[in-house]
MARSE-997568 format. One record per atom (N, C-alpha, C, O): atom name; x, y, z. Coordinates in steps of 0.1 Angstrom, whole numbers. Layout:
% MARSE-997568
pt a = CA; X = X; Y = Y; Z = Z
...
% end
This chain:
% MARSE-997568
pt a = N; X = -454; Y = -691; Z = -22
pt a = CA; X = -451; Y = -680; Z = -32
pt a = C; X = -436; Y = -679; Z = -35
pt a = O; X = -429; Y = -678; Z = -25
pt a = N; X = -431; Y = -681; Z = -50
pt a = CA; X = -415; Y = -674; Z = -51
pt a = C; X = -415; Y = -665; Z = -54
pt a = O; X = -422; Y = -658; Z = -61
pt a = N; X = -405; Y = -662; Z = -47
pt a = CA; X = -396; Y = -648; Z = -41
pt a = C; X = -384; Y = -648; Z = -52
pt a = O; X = -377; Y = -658; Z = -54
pt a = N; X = -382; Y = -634; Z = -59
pt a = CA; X = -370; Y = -630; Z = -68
pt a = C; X = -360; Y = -633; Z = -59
pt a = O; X = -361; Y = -630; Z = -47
pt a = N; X = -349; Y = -641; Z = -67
pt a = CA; X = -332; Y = -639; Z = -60
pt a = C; X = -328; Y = -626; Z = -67
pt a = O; X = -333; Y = -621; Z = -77
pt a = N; X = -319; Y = -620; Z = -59
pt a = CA; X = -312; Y = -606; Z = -57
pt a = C; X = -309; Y = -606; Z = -74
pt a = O; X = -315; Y = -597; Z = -80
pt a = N; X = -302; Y = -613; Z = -80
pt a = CA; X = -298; Y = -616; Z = -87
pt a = C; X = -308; Y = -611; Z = -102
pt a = O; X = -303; Y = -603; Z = -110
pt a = N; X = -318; Y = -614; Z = -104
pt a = CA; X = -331; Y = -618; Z = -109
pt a = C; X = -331; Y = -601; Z = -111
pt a = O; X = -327; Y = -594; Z = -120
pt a = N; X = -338; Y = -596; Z = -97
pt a = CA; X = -341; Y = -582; Z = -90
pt a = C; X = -329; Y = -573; Z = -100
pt a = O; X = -332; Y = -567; Z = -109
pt a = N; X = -318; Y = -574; Z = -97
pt a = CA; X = -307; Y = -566; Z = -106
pt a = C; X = -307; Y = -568; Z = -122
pt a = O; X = -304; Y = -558; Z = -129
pt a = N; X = -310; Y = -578; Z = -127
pt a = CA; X = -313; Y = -583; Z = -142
pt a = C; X = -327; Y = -569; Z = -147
pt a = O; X = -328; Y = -559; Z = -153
pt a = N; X = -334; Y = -576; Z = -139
pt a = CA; X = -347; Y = -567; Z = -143
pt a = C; X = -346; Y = -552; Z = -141
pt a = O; X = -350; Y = -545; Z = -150
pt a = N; X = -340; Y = -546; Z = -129
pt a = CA; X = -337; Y = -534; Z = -127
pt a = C; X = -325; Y = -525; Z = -143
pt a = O; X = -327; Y = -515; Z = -150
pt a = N; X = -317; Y = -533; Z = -143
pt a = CA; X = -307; Y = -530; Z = -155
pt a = C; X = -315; Y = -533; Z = -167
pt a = O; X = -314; Y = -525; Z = -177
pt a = N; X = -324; Y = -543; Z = -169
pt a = CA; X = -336; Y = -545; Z = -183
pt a = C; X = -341; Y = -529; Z = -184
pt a = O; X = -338; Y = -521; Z = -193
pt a = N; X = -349; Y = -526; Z = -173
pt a = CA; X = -358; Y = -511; Z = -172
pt a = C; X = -348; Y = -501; Z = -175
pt a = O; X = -350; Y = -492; Z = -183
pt a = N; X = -336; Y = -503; Z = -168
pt a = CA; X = -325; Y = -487; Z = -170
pt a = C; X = -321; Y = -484; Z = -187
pt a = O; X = -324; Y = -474; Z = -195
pt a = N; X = -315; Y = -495; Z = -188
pt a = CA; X = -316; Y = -498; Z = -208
pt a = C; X = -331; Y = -493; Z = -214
pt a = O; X = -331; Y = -486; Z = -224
pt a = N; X = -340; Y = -497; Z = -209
pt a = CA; X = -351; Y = -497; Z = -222
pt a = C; X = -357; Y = -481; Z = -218
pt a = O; X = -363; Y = -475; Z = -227
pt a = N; X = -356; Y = -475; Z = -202
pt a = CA; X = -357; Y = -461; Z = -206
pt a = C; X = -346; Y = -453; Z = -209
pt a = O; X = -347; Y = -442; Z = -214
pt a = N; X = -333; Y = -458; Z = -208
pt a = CA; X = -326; Y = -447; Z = -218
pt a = C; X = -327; Y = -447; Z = -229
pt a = O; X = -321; Y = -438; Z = -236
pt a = N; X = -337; Y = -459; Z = -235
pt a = CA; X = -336; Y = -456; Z = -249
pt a = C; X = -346; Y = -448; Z = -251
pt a = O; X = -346; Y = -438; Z = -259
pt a = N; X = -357; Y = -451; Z = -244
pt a = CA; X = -370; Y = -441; Z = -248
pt a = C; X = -368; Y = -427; Z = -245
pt a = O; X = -374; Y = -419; Z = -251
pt a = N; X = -358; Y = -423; Z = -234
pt a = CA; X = -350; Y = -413; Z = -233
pt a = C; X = -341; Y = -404; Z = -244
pt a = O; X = -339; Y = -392; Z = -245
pt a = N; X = -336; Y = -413; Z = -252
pt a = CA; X = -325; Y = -411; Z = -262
pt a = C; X = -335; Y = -405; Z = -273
pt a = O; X = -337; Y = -393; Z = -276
pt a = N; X = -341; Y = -416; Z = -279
pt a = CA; X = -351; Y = -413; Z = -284
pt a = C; X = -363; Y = -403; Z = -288
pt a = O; X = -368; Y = -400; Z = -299
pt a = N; X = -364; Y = -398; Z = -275
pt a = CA; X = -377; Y = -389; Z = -272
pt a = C; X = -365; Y = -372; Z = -278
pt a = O; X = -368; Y = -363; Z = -286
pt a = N; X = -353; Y = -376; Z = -270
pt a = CA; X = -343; Y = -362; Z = -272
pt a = C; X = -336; Y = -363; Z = -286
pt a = O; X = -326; Y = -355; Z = -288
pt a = N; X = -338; Y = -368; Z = -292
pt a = CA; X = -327; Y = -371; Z = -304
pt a = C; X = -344; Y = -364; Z = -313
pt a = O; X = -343; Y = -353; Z = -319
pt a = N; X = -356; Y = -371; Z = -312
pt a = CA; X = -366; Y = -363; Z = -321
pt a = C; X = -367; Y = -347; Z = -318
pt a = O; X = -368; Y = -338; Z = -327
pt a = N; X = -365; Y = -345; Z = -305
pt a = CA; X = -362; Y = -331; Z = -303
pt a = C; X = -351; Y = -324; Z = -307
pt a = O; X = -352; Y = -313; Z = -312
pt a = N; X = -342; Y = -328; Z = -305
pt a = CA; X = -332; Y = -322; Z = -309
pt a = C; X = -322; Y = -320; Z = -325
pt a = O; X = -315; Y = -312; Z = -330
pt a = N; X = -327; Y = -333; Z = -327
pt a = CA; X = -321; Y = -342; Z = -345
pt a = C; X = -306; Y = -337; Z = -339
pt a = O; X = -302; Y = -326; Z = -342
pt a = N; X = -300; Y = -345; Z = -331
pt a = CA; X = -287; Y = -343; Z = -326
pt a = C; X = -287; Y = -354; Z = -316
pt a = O; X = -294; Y = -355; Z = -305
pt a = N; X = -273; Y = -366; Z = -326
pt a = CA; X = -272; Y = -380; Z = -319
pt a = C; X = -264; Y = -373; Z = -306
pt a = O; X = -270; Y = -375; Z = -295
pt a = N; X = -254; Y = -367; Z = -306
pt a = CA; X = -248; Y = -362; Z = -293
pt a = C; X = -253; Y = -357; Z = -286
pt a = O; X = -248; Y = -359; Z = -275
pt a = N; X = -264; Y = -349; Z = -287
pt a = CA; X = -275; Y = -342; Z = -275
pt a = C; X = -285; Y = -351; Z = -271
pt a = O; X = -289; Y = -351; Z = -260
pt a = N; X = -288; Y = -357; Z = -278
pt a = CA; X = -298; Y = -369; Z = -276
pt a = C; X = -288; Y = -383; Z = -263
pt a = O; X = -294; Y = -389; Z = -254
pt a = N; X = -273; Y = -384; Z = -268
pt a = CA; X = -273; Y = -395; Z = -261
pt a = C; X = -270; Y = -388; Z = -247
pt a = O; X = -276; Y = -391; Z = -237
pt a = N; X = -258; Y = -375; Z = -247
pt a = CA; X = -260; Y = -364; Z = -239
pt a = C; X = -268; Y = -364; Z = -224
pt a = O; X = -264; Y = -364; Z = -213
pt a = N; X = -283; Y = -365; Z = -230
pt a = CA; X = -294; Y = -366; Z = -221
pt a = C; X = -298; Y = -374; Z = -217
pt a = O; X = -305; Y = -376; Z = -207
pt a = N; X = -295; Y = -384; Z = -226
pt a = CA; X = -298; Y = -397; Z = -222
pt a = C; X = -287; Y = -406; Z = -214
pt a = O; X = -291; Y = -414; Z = -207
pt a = N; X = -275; Y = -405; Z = -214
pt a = CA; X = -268; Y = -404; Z = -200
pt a = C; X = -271; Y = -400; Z = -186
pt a = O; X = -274; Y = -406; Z = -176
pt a = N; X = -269; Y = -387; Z = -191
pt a = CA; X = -269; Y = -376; Z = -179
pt a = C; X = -282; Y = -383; Z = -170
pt a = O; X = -280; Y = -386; Z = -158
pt a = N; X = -296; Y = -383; Z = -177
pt a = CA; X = -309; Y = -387; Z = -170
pt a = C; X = -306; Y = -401; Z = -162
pt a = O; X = -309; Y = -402; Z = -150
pt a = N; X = -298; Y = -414; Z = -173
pt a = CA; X = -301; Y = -421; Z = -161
pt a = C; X = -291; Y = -420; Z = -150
pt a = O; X = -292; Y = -428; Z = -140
pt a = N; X = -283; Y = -413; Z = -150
pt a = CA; X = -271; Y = -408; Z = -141
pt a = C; X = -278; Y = -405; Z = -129
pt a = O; X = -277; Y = -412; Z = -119
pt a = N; X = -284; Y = -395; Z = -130
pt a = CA; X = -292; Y = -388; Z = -121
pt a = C; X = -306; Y = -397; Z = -118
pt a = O; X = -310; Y = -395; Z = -106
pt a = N; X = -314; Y = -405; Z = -125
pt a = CA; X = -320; Y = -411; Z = -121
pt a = C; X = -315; Y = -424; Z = -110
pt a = O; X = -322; Y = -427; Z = -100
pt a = N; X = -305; Y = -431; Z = -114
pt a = CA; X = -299; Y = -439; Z = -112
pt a = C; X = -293; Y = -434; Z = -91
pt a = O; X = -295; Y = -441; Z = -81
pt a = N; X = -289; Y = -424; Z = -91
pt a = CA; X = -282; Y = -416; Z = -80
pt a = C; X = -295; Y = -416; Z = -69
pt a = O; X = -296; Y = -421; Z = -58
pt a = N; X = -306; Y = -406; Z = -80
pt a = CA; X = -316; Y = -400; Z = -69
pt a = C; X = -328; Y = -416; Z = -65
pt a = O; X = -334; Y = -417; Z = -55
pt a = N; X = -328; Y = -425; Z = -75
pt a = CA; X = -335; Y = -439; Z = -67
pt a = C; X = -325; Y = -445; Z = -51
pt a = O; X = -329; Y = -449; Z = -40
pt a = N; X = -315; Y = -445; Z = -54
pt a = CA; X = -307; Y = -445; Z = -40
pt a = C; X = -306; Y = -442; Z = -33
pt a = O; X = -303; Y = -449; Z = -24
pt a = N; X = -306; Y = -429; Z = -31
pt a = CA; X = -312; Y = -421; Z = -23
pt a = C; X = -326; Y = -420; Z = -14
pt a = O; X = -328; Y = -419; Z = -2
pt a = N; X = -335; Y = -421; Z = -24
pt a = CA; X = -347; Y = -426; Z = -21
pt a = C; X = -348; Y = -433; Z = -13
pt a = O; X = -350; Y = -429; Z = -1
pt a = N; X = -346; Y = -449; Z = -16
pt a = CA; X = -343; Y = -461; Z = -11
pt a = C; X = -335; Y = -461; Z = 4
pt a = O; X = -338; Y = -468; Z = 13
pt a = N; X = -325; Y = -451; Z = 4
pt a = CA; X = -320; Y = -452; Z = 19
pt a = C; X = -330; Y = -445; Z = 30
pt a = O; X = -333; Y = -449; Z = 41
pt a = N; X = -336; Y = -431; Z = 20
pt a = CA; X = -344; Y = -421; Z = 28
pt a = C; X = -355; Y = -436; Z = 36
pt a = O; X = -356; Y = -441; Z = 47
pt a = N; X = -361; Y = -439; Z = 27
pt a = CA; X = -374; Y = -451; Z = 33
pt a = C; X = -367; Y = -461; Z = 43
pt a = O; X = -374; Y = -468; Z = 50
pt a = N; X = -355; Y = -463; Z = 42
pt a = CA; X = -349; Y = -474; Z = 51
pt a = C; X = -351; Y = -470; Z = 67
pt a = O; X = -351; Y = -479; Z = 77
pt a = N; X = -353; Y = -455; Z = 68
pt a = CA; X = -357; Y = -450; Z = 84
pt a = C; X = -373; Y = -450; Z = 84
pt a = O; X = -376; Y = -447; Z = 96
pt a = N; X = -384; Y = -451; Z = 77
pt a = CA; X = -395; Y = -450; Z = 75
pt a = C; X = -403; Y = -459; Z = 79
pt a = O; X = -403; Y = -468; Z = 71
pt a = N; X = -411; Y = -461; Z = 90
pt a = CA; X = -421; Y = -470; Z = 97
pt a = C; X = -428; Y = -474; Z = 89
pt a = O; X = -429; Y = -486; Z = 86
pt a = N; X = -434; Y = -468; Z = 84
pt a = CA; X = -447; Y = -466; Z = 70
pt a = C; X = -446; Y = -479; Z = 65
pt a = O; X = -437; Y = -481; Z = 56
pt a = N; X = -457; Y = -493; Z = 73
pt a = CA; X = -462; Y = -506; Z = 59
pt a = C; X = -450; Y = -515; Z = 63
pt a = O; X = -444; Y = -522; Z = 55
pt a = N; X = -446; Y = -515; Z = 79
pt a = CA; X = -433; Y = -523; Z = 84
pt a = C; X = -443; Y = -530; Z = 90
pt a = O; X = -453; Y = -526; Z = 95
pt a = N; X = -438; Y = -546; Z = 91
pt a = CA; X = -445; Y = -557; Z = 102
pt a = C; X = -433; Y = -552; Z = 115
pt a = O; X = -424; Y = -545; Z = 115
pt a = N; X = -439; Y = -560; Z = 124
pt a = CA; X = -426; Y = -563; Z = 137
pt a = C; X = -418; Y = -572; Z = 129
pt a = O; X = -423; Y = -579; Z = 120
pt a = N; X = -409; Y = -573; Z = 131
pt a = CA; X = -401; Y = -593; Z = 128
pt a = C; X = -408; Y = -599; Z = 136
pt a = O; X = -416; Y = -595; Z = 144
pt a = N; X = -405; Y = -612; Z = 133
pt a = CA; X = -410; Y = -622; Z = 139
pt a = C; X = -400; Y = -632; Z = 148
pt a = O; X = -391; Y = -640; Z = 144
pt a = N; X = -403; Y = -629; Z = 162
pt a = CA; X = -393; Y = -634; Z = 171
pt a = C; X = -391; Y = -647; Z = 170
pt a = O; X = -379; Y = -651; Z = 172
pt a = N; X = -406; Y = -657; Z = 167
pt a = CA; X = -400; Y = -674; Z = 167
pt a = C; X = -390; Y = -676; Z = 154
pt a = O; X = -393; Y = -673; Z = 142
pt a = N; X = -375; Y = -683; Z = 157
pt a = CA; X = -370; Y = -688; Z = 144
pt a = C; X = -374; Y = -697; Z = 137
pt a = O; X = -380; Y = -707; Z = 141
pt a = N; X = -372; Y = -694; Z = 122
pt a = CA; X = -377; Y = -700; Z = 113
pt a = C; X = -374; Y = -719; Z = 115
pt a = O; X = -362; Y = -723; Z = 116
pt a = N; X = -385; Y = -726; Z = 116
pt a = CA; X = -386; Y = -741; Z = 116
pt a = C; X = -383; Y = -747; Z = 128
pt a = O; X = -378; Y = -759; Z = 129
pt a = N; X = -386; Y = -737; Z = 139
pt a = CA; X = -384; Y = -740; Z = 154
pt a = C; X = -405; Y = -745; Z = 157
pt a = O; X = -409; Y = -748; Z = 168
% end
């Protein structure tokens, strides 16, 4: 099976951040009919979205939950 390089993983993550601030921009600009309030929120959201996935992501880094052991024999020993 291939496995994403890091690289790949950050491409795609930054694809999704782009295409929901737009649906972000978007959704607030129909609400609002104001390009400044609309981009406004659409900043600010992935700001804070952007912050609170990081957070996240460290919180689970102490989290047992769906962990194998490692595996002691080295790889191609």
């Amino acid at each position: 099976m291939d496995s994403d390089s890091h690289s790949r993983s950050f491409a795609k993550a930054l694809s999704w951040r782009v295409f929901a601030l737009a649906i972000t921009t978007g959704v607030s600009y129909m609400l609002s009919e104001s390009v400044a309030v609309a981009v406004s929120i659409g900043v600010a959201d992935s700001a804070i979205k952007i912050g609170a996935y990081y957070l996240h992501e460290r919180a689970w880094i102490g989290i047992r939950f769906g962990r194998k052991p490692a595996d002691a024999t080295p790889r191609g020993a």
